[in-house]
C-alpha positions in Angstrom: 25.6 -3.8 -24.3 23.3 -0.9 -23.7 20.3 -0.9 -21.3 17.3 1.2 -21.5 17.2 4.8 -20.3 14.5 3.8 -17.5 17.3 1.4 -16.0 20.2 3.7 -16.6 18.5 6.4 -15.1 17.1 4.3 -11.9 17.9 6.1 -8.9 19.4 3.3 -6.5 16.8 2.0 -4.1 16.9 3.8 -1.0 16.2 0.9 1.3 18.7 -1.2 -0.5 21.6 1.4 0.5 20.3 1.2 3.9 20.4 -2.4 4.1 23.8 -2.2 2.9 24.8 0.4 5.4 23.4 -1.3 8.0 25.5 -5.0 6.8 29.0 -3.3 6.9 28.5 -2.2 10.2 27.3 -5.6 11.6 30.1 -7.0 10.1 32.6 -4.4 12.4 30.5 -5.6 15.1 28.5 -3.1 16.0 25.4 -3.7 17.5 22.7 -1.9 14.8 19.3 -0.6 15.4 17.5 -0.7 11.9 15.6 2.6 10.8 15.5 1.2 7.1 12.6 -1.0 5.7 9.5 -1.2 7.7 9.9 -4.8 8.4 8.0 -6.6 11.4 10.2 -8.7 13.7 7.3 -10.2 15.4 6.4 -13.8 14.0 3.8 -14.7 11.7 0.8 -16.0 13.7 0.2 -19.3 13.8 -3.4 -20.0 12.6 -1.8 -17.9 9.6 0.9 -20.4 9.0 -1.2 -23.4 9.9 -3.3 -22.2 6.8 -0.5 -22.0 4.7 0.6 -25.7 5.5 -3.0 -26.6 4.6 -3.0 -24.7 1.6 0.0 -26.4 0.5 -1.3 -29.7 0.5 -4.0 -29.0 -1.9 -3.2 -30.1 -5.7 -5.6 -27.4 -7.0 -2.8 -24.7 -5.6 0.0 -26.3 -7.2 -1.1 -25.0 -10.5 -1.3 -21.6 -11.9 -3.5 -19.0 -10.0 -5.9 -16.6 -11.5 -5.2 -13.2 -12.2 -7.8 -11.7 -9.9 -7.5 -13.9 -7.1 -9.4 -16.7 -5.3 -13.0 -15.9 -5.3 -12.9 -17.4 -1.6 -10.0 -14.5 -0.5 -11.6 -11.7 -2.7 -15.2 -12.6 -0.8 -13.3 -12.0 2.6 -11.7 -8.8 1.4 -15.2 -7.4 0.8 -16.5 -8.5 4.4 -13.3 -6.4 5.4 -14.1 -3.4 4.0 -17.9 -4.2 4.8 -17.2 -5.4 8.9 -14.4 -2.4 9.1 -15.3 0.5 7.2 -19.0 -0.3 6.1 -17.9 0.0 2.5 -19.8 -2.8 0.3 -17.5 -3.7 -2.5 -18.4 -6.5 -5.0 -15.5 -9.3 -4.9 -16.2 -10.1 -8.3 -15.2 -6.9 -9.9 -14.2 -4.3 -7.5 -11.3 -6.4 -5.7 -8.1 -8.2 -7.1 -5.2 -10.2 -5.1 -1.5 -8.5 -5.2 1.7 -9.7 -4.9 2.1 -7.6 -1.8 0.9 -4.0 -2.3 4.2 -2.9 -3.8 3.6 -4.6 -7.1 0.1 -3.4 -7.4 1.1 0.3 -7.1 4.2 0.0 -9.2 2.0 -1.9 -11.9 -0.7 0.8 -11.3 1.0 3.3 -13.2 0.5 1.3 -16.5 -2.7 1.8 -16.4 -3.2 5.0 -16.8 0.4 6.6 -17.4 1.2 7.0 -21.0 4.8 8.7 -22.1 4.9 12.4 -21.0 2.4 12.2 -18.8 1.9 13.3 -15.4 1.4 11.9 -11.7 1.1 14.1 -8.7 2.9 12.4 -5.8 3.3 13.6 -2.0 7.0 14.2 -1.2 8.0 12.6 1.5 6.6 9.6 0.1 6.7 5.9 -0.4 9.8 5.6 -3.8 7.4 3.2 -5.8 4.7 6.0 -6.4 7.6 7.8 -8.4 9.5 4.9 -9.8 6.6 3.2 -11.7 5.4 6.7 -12.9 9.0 6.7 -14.7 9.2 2.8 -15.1 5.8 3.8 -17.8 7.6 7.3 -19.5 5.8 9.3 -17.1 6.7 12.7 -14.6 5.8 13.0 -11.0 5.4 16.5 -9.6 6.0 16.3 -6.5 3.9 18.7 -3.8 5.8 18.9 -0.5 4.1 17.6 2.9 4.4 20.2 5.4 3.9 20.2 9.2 2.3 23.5 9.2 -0.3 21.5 7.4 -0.2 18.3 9.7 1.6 16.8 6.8 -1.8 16.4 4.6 -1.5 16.7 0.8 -2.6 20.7 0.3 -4.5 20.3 -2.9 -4.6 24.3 -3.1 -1.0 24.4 -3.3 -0.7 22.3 -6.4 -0.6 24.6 -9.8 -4.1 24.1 -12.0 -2.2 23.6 -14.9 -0.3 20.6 -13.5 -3.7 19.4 -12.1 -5.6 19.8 -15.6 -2.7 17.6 -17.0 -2.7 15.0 -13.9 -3.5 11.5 -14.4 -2.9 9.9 -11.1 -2.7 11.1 -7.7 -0.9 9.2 -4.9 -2.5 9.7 -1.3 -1.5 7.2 1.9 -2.2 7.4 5.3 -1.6 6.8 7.7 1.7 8.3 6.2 4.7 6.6 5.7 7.4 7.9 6.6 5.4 11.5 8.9 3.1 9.1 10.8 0.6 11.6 9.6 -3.2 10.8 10.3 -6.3 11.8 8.0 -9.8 12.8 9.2 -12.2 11.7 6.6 -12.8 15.5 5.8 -9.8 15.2 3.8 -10.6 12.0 2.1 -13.4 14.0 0.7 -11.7 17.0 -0.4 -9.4 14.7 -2.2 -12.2 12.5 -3.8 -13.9 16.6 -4.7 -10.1 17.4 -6.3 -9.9 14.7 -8.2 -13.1 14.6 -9.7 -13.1 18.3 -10.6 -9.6 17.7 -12.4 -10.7 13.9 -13.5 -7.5 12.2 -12.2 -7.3 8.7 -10.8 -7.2 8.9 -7.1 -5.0 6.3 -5.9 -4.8 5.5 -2.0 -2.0 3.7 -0.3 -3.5 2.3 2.9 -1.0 -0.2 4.1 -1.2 1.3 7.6 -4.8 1.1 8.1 -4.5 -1.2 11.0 -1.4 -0.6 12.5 -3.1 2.9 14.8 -2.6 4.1 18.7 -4.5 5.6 20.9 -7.9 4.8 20.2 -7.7 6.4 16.6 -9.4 4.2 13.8 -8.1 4.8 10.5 -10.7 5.7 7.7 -10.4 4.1 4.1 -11.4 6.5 1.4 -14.2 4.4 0.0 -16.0 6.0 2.8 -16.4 8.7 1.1 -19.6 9.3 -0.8 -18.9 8.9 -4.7 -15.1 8.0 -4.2 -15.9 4.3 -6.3 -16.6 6.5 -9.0 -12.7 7.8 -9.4 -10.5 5.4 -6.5 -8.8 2.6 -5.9 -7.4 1.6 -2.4 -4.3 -0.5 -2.0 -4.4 -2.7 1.3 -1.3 -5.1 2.6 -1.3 -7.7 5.2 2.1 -7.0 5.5 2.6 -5.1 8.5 -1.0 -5.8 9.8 0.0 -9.5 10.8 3.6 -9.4 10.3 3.4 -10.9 6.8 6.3 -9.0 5.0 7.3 -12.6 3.6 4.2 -13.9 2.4 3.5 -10.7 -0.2 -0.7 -11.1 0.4 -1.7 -7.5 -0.8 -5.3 -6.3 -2.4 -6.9 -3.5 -4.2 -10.2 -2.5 -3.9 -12.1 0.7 -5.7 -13.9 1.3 -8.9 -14.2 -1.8 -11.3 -13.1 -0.1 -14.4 -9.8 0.8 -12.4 -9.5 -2.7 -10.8 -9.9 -4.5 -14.3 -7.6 -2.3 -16.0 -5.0 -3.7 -13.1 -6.1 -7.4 -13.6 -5.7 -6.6 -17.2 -2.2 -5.3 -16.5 -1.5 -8.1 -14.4 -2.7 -10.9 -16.3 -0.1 -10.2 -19.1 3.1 -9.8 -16.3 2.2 -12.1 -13.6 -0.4 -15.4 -12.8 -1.2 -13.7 -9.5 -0.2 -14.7 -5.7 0.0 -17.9 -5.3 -3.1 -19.4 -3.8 -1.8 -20.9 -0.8 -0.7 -17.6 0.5 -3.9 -16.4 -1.0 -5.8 -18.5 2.0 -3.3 -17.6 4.8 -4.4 -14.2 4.2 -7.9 -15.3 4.3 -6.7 -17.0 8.0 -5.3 -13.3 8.5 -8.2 -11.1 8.2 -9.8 -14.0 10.4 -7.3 -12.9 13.1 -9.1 -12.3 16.5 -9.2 -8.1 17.2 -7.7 -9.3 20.4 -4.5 -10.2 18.5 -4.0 -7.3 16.4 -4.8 -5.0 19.6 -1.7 -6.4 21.2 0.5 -6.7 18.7 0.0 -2.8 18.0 0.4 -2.3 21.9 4.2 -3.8 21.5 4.8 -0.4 18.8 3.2 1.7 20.7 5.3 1.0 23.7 8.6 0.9 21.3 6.9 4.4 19.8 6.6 5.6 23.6 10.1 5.1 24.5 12.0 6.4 21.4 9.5 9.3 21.5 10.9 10.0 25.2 14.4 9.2 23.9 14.6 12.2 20.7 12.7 15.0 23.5 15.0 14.4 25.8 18.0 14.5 23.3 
């Protein structure tokens, strides 16, 4: 039999060659310290878990979910945004529920990627930005993230005619994998870019909460006029050790949110809705809790920082 060229030519997924790589050598024995997938090892908390038992019990979320999510989860996303950025957001049209941000971005690229067309993407960057430009017949140029530039996308750099042909642009910090952080000054050039050039501004903002040091992590709806040309992708994932329980959202501009509850409607029934309320017992989460689970990274950060300067 022959597959299709977007399977044939599917570069191998680099966290699964790490998992692999790190399997064989657990099997010799050796004791392995992962740098592959950003995976908590911290448990779930409990009230997050104790929803999801509750949630389980209930008939009504033993049927099909909605596309868009439970009104009751997308109403909490939008005290979020408005309790931790100040950002009002209407849940009704301006938020949907993901499968764990992963499948939103990868899906995102149906929305607006045709064959032949182009997606800007950082480089280093997250694999799915790329993979589901190509997945939907697209190209990514790629504009390189430099540390002369504290590892901030430089908009200047990136050739006019690539821009005038743009349709998406991929932004995400804090960055995975530089650890790069973004003053809302570049949020706004990047909102000013991508209106000038009318591409979709697409921000990956799994990291919002997981920040050291005092630093509070902007989200790009902040930015004056950015609802008219963004969408924001959020994940519970790492903020409350969730990596299991796939409870992601996208907020932003409501034309660009239906057209990804349209998208979604016709591939998947949405998450399901018990995990839908344990991530409504998440963003409930005391600050208290999340203050101290980032205080056990930032003491693992402290000490393998000290480890690579002193080697």
């Amino acid at each position: 039999m022959k597959f299709a060229e977007r399977v044939e030519n599917l570069p191998p997924y680099l966290f699964v060659n790490i998992s692999r790589a790190i399997a064989a050598k657990k099997a010799q024995g050796i004791d392995v310290i992962s740098f592959g997938i950003g995976d908590p090892d911290m448990q779930t908390p409990a009230p997050v878990l104790d929803a999801l038992t509750k949630g389980s019990m209930k008939p009504e979320n033993h049927r099909y979910p909605e596309s868009e999510g439970l009104p009751e989860f997308r109403t909490r996303v939008a005290k979020f945004y408005k309790d931790r950025f100040g950002v009002n957001v209407n849940p009704e049209t301006e938020v949907i529920n993901l499968i764990g941000a992963k499948e939103g971005i990868a899906h995102t690229a149906l929305c607006f990627i045709d064959p032949g067309d182009i997606s800007i993407s950082p480089d280093p960057a997250y694999p799915v930005y790329e993979i589901g430009t190509m997945f939907a017949g697209g190209k990514t140029y790629f504009t390189t993230l430099s540390e002369q530039n504290k590892y901030l996308v430089d908009f200047t750099s990136i050739p006019t005619e690539i821009a005038k042909k743009a349709k998406t642009l991929w932004i995400n910090y804090p960055n995975n994998p530089t650890g790069a952080i973004a003053p809302i000054s570049f949020f706004e050039e990047a909102v000013h870019y991508c209106k000038e050039f009318d591409i979709a501004l697409l921000h990956d903002a799994a990291y919002t909460e997981v920040t050291y040091d005092g630093y509070v992590a902007p989200s790009i709806l902040q930015v004056e006029g950015a609802m008219d040309i963004a969408m924001e992708f959020h994940s519970l994932s790492k903020t409350a050790n969730m990596t299991g329980w796939r409870v992601g959202m996208a907020t932003g501009n409501p034309d660009m949110v239906n057209a990804l509850m349209r998208v979604k409607s016709n591939i998947d029934s949405g998450l399901s809705q018990a995990n839908q309320e344990m991530g409504i017992a998440a963003l409930d989460l005391p600050e208290k809790w999340l203050a101290e689970n980032n205080e056990v990274y930032r003491k693992r950060r402290d000490k393998v920082v000290s480890v690579l300067n002193r080697i």
